[in-house]
PyMOL CGO cylinders between C-alpha atoms (Angstrom):
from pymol import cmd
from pymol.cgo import CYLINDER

trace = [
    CYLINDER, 133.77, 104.91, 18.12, 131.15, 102.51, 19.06, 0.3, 1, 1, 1, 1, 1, 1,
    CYLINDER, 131.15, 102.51, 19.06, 129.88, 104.55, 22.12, 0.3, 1, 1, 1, 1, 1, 1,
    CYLINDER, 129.88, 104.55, 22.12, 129.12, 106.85, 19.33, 0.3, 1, 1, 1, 1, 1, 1,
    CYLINDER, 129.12, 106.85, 19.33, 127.40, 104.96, 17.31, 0.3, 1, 1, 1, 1, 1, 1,
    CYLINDER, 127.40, 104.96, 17.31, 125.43, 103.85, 19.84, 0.3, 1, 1, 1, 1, 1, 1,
    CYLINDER, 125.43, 103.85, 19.84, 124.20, 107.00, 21.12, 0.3, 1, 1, 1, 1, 1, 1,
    CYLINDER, 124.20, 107.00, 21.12, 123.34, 108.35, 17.83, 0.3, 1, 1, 1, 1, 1, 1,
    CYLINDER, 123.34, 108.35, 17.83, 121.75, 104.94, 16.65, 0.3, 1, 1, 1, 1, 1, 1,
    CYLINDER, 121.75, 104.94, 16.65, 118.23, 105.57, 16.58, 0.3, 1, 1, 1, 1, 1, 1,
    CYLINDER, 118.23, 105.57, 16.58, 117.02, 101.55, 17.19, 0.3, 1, 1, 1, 1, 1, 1,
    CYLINDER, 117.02, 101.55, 17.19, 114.19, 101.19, 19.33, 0.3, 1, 1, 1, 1, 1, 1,
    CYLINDER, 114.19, 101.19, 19.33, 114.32, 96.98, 19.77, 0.3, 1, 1, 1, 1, 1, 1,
    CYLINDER, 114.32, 96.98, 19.77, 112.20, 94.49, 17.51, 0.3, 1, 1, 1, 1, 1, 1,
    CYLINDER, 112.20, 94.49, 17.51, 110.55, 92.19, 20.25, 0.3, 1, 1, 1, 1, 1, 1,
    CYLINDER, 110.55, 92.19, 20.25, 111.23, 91.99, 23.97, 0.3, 1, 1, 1, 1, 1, 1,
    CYLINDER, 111.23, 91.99, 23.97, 114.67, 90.16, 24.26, 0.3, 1, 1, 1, 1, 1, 1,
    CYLINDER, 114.67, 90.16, 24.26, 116.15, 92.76, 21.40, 0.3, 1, 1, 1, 1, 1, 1,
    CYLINDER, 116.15, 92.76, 21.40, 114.93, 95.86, 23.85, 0.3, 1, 1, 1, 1, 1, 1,
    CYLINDER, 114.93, 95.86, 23.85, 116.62, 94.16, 26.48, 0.3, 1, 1, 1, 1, 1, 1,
    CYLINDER, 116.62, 94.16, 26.48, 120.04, 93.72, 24.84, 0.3, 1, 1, 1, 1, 1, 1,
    CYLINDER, 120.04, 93.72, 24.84, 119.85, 97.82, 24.19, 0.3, 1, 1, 1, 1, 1, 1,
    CYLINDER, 119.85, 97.82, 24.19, 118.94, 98.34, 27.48, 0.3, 1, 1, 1, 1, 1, 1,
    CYLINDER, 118.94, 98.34, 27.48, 121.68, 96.75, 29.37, 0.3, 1, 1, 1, 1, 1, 1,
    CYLINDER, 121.68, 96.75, 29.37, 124.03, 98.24, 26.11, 0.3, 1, 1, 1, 1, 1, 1,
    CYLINDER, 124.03, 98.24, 26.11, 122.36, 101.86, 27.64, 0.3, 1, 1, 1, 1, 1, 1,
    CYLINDER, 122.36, 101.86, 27.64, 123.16, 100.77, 31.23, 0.3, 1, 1, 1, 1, 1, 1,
    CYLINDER, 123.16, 100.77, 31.23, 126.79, 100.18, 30.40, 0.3, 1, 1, 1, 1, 1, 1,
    CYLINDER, 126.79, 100.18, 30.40, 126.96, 103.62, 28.52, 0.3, 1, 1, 1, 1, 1, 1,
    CYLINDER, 126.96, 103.62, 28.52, 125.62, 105.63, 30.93, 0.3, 1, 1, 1, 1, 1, 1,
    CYLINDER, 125.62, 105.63, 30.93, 127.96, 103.60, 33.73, 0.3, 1, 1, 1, 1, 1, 1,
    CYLINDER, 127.96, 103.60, 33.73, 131.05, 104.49, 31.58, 0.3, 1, 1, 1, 1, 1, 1,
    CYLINDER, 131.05, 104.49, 31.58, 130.09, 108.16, 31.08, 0.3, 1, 1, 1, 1, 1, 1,
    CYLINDER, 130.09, 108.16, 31.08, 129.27, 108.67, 35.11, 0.3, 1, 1, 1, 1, 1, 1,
    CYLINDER, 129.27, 108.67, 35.11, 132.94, 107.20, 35.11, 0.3, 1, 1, 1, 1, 1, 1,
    CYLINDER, 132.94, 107.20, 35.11, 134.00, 109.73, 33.30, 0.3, 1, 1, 1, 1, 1, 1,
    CYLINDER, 134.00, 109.73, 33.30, 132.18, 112.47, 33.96, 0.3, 1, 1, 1, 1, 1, 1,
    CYLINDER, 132.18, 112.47, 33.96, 135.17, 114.58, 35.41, 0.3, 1, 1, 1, 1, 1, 1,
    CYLINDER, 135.17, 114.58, 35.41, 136.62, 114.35, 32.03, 0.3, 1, 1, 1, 1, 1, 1,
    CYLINDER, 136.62, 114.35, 32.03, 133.65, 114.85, 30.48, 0.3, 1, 1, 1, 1, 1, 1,
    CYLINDER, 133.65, 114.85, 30.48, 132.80, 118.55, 32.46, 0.3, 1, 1, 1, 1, 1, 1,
    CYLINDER, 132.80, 118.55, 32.46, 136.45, 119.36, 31.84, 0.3, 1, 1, 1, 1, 1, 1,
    CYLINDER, 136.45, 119.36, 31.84, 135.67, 118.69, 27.73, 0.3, 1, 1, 1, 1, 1, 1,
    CYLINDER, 135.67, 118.69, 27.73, 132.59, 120.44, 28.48, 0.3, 1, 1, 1, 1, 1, 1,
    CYLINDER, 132.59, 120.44, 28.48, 134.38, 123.60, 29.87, 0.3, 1, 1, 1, 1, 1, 1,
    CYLINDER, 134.38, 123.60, 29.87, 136.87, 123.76, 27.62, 0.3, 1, 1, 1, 1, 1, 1,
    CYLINDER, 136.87, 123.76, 27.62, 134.72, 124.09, 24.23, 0.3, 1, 1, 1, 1, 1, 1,
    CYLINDER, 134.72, 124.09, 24.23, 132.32, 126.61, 26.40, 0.3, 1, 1, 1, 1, 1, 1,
    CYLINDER, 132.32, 126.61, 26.40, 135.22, 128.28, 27.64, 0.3, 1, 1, 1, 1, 1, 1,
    CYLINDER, 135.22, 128.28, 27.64, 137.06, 129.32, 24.47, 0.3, 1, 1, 1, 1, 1, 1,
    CYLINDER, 137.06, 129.32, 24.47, 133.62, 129.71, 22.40, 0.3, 1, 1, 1, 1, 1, 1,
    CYLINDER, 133.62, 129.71, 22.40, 132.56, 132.26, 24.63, 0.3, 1, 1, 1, 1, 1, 1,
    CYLINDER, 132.56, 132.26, 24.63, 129.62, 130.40, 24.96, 0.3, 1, 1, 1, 1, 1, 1,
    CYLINDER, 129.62, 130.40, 24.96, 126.77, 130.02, 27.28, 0.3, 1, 1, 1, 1, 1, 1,
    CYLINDER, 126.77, 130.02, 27.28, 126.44, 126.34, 28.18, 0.3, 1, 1, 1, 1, 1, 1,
    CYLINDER, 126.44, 126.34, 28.18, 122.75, 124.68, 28.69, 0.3, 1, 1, 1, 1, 1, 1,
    CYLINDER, 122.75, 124.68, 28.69, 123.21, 122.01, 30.96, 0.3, 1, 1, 1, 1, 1, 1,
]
cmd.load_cgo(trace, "trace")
């Protein structure tokens, strides 16, 4: 839940140290999705898969 609310949180940072705090909270994000990213593609095909869908990636 909160890697969801962070991604669709649309704060931009009120001085320099606040910008800072969302970048490293970014960093970690992005670190835990290229973690995950098998599971992720394998989401990814699945919902593509049985929609029939064409996929933009």
């Amino acid at each position: 839940m909160f890697q969801e609310a962070f991604v669709t949180s649309e704060e931009f940072g009120q001085d320099l140290e606040h910008v800072e705090v969302l970048q490293k909270k970014f960093d970690e994000f992005q670190k835990d999705l290229q973690n995950h990213e098998d599971k992720v593609g394998t989401l990814h095909d699945l919902h593509f898969g049985k929609m029939g869908l064409n996929a933009c990636v």
